[in-house]
C-alpha positions in Angstrom: 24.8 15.8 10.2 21.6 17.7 8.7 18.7 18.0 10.7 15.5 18.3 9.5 12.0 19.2 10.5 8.4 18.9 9.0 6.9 21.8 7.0 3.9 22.2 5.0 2.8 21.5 1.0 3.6 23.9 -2.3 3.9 22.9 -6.4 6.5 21.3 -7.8 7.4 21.7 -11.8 11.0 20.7 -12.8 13.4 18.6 -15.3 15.2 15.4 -14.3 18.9 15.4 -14.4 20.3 11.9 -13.1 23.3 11.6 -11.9 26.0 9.4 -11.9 26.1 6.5 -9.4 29.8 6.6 -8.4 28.9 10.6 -7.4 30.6 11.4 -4.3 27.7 12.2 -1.5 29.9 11.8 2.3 26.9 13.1 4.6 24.7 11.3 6.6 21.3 12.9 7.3 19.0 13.0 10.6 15.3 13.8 9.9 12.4 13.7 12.8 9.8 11.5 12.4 6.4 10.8 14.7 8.2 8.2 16.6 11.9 9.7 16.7 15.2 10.0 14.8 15.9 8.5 12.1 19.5 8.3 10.6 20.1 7.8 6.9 22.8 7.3 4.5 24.0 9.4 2.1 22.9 8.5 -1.6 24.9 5.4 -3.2 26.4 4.8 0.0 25.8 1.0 -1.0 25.6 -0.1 -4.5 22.3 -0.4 -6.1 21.5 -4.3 -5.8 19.0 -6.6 -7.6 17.8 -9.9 -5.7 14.4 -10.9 -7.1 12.5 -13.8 -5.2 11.8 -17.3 -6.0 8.5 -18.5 -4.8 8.6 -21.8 -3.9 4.9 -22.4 -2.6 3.1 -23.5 0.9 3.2 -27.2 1.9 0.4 -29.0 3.0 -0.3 -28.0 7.0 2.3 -25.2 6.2 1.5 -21.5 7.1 3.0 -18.2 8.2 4.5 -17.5 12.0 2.3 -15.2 13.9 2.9 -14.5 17.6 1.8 -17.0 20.6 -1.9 -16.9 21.1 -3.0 -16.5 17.4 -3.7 -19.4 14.7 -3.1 -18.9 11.0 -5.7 -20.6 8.7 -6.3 -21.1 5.0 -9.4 -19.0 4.8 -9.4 -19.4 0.7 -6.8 -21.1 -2.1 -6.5 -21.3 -5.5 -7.0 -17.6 -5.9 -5.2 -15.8 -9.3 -3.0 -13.5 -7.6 -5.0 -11.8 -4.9 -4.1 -8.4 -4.3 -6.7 -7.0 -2.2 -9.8 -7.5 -0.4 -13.4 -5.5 1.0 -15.7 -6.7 3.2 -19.4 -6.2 2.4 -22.6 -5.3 4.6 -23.6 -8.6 4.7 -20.0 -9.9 5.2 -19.4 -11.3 1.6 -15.5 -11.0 1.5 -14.8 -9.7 -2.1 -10.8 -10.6 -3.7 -9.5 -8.0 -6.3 -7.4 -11.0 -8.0 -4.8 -8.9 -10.2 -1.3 -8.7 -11.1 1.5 -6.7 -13.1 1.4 -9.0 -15.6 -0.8 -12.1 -16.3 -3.5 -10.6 -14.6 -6.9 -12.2 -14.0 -8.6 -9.0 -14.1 -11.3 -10.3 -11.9 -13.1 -10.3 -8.8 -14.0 -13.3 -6.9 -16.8 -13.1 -3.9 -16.2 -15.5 -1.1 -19.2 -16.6 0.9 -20.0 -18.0 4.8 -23.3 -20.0 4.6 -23.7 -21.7 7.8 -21.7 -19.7 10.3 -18.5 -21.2 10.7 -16.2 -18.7 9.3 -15.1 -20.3 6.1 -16.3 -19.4 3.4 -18.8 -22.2 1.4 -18.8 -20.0 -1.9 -16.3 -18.9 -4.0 -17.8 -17.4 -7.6 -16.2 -14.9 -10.0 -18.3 -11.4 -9.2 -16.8 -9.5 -11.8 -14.5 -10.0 -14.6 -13.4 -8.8 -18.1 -11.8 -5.8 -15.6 -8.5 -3.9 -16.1 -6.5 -4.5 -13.6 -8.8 -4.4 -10.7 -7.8 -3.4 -6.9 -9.8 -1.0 -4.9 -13.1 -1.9 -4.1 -15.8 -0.1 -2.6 -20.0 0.1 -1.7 -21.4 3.2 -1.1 -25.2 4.3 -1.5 -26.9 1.3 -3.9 -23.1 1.3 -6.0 -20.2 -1.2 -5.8 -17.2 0.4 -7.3 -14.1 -0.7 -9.1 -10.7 0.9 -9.4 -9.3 -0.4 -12.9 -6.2 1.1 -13.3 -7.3 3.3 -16.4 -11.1 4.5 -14.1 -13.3 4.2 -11.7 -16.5 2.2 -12.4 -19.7 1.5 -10.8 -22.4 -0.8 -11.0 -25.6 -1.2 -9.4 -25.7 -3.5 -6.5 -27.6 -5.0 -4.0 -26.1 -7.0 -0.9 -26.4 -10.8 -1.6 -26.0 -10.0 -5.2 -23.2 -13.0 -6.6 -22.8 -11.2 -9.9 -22.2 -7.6 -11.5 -23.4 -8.1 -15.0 -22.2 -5.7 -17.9 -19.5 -3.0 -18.4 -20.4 -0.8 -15.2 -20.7 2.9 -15.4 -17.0 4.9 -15.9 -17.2 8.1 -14.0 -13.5 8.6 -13.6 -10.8 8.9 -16.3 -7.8 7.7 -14.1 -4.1 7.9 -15.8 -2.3 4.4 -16.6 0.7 3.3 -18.4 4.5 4.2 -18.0 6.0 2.5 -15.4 3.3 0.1 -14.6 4.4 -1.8 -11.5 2.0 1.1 -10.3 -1.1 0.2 -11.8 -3.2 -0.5 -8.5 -6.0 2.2 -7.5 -7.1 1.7 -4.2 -10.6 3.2 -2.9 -11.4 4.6 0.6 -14.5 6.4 1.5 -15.0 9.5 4.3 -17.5 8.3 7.5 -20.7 10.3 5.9 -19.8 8.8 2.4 -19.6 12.4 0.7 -16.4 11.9 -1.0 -14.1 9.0 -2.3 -10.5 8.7 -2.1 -8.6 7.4 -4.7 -4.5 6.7 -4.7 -2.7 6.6 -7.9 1.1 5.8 -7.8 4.1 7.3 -10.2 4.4 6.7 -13.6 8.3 6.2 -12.5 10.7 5.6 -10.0 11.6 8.8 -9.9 10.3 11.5 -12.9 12.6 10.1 -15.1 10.5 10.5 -18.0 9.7 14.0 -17.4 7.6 15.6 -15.0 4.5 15.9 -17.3 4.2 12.3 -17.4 2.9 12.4 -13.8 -0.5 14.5 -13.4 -2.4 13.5 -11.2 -0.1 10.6 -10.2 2.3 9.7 -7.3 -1.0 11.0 -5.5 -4.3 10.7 -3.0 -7.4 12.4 -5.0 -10.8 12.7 -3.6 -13.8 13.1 -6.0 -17.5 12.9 -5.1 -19.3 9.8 -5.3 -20.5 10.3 -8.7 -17.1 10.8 -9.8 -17.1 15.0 -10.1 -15.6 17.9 -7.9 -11.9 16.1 -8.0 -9.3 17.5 -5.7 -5.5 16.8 -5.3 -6.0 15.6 -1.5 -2.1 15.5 -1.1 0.9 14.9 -3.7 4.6 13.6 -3.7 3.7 10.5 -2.2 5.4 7.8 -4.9 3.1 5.1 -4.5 0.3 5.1 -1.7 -1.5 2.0 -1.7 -3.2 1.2 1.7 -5.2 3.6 3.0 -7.5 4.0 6.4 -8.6 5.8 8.9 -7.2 6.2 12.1 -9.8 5.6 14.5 -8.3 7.9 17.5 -8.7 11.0 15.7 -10.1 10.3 12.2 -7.1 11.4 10.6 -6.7 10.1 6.9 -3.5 7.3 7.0 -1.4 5.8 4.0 1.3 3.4 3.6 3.7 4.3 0.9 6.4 2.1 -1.4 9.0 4.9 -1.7 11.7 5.1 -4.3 14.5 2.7 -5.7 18.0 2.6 -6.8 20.1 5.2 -4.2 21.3 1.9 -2.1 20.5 -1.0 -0.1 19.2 1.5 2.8 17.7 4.3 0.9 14.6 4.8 1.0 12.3 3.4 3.6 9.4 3.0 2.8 7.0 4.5 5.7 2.9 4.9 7.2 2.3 8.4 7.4 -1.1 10.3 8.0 -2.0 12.4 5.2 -2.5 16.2 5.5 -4.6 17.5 3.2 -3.0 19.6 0.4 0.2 18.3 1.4 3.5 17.4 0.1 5.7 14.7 0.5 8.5 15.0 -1.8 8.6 12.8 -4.5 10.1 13.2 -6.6 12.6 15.9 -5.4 13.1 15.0 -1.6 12.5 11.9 0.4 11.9 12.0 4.7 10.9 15.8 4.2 14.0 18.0 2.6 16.6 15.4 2.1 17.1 15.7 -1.9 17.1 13.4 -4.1 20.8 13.9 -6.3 18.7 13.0 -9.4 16.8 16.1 -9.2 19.7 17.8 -8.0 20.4 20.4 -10.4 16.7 20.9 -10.8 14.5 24.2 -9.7 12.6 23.1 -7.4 13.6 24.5 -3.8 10.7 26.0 -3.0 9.3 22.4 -3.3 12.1 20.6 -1.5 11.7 23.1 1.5 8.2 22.5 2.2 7.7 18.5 2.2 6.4 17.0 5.3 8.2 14.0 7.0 6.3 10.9 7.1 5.9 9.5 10.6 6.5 6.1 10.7 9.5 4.5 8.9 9.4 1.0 7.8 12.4 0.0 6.2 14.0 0.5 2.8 12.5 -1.6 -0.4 10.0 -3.5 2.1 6.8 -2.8 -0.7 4.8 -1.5 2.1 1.4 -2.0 0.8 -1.0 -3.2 2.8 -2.6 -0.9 5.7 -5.9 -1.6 8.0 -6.0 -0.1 11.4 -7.4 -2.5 13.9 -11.0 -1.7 16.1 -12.0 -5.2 16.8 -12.7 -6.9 20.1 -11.2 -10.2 19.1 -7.0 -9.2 19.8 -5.8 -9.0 22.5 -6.4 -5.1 23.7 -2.7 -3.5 22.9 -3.6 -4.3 19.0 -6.8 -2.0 19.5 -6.7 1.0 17.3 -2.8 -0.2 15.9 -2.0 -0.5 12.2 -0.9 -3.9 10.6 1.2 -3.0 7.4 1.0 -5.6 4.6 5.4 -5.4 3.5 5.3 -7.4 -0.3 9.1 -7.7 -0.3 12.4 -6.1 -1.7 13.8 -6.8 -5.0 16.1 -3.7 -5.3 18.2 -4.9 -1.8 21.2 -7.4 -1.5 19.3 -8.7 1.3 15.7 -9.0 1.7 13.5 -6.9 3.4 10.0 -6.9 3.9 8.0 -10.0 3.1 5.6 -10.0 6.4 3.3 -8.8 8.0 4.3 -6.2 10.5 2.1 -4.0 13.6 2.5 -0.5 14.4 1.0 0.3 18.0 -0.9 3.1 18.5 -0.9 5.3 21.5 -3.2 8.2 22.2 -3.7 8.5 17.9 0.2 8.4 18.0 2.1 5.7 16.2 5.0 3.5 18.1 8.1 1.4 16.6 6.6 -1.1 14.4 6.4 -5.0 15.5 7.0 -8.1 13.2 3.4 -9.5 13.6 3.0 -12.5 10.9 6.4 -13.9 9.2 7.7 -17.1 8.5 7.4 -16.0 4.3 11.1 -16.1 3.5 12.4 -20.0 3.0 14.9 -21.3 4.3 18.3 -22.0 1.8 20.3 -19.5 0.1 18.4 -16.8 1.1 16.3 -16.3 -2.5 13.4 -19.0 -2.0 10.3 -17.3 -0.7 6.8 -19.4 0.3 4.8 -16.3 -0.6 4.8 -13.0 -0.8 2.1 -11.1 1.4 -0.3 -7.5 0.5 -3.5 -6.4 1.6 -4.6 -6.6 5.2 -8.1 -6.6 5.8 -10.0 -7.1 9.5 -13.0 -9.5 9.2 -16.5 -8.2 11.4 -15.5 -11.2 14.0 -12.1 -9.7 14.8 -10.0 -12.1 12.7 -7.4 -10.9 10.2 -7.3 -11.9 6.4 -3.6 -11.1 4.5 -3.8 -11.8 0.9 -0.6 -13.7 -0.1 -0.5 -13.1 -4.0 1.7 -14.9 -5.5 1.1 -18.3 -3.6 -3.0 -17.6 -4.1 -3.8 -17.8 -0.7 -6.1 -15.6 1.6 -4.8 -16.3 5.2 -7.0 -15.9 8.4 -5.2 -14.7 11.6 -7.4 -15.2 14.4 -6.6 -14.6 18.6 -7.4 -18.0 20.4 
């Protein structure tokens, strides 16, 4: 065994050498996370796997399995692949509807009128977008992550359209391997800087380390889109991001790397350090390295990435990430994570495909919890209702996950 503990950030520069996948690699390795050990395989252990999923729909009166004393409701249908959504002041829920390929490229605004909790409206807000996904309002702006820049437009709450091209204030880098094209936005609690995450151009620097500036990636600009800053780096592809509420600590869920095995590598929630270093593409879990960089100079790299704290299992797509502050759950879901897990493809058996809940206590993250499943159909194990994403907390309490590839926004609300 190896053990391993949790050090701080430096560069990384290096050439990828891949290796063989019948490479002999015979040692299991122990790393400490925030919530204990956590034993991995060695490299090709298992035999890299493809098992993509065949989405077979919801049925009328049909809907995901949440835990006794919650309903799950259609809160909006009919969507074009909805990957994400924001909440604005006056509670007009706004759907980033977007895909790898085939995308809509446009936003749709979904409205309450009378007070019910459904919404009455449902209008295209923008379109003619790149790729849309992050979302965000911030003094007399909305803004849009495309995945080539950040755009703005002037906005006013109530307003149903955003007219014209918007105002680009950020160059952000696109192409490559473009199952990484979403942007998400997050701003600080005085609104004096803007986060932005930008996933790999690659599973794992394959096509050369200069291909991934400013990728794999949290930056933080100020609102007008100047004074950017590397926040922290080697993180393959963060997509949700929050705060942690206990201690303010910036948070981010992270879809880790591909092709070493059915069990390699879990994807995990971690809380960001600024000017840290997570490993990608060198080392995964802190020092472990990778065998594709293996020949490659970057120890002094390798021997400074954090762990992540929170492991949440190999190939899951862990995407989605709001912590909780409502009033509405019951009170052990106050100040927990839910984790929005898309779904494996690169596993023999799926993983992933729910909704899962990591309890909090004292600002310090538990084992994880299955929270909202029921996705995965029943047969010969490929047939999938939907596939679920972005998490996002409604001001009553309730829940929305965005289920893209069945179109569907549901609402999980306490009884």
């Amino acid at each position: 065994m190896i053990y391993i503990m949790s050090v701080i950030f430096t560069g990384c520069n290096a050439q990828t050498k891949l290796p063989e996948a019948s490479a002999a690699y015979d040692k299991e390795t122990t790393v400490q996370t925030a919530i204990g050990a956590l034993t991995l395989p060695s490299p090709y252990a298992e035999k890299s796997q493809v098992k993509l999923s065949n989405i077979q729909g919801w049925k009328d009166g049909q809907t995901p399995r949440a835990p006794v004393g919650f309903t799950v409701t259609r809160f909006a249908e009919e969507l074009k692949h909805p990957r994400w959504a924001y909440v604005g002041p006056n509670n007009d829920v706004f759907v980033a509807e977007s895909n790898t390929r085939f995308s809509a490229n446009q936003i749709t605004m979904l409205r309450d009128t009378d007070g019910d909790g459904k919404p009455e409206i449902q209008v295209v807000f923008a379109e003619g977008l790149n790729c849309p996904f992050g979302m965000l309002i911030l003094k007399g702006y909305f803004y849009v992550a495309n995945t080539d820049g950040l755009y703005r437009w002037a906005y006013t709450p109530g307003q149903e359209k955003l007219e014209g091209g918007g105002e680009k204030i950020l160059d952000l880098p696109a192409g490559g391997y473009n199952n990484h094209w979403t942007r998400n936005l997050l701003q600080n609690a005085d609104g004096s800087k803007i986060y932005i995450s930008v996933g790999s151009a690659s599973n794992v620097g394959e096509h050369g380390i200069e291909e991934e500036l400013r990728r794999a990636c949290i930056l933080e600009i100020n609102p007008d889109g100047s004074g950017e800053k590397i926040y922290a780096s080697g993180l393959r592809n963060p997509v949700g991001m929050d705060w942690n509420p206990a201690n303010g600590e910036l948070w981010t869920a992270v879809n880790e790397r591909d092709k070493l095995g059915d069990n390699l590598v879990p994807d995990y929630l971690t809380s960001v350090k600024q000017g840290g270093f997570y490993g990608w593409p060198y080392s995964y879990f802190g020092q472990i390295k990778d065998p594709r960089w293996s020949d490659s100079p970057n120890d002094d790299s390798v021997k400074k990435a954090l762990v992540p704290d929170v492991p949440l299992g190999s190939h899951t797509a862990s995407l989605g990430l709001a912590f909780y502050t409502g009033d509405s759950f019951p009170e052990r879901y106050k100040n927990g994570a839910f984790v929005g897990q898309h779904g494996s493809w690169n596993r023999s058996n799926f993983s992933g495909y729910k909704v899962v809940f990591v309890p909090f206590e004292n600002g310090k993250p538990q084992q994880p919890q299955d929270f909202l499943t029921g996705f995965v159909a029943d047969g010969d194990g490929s047939k999938v209702f939907g596939r679920p994403v972005g998490v996002t907390e409604m001001p009553d309490g309730s829940l929305l996950v965005l289920d893209d590839d069945s179109g569907i926004v549901w609402q999980v609300s306490a009884r």
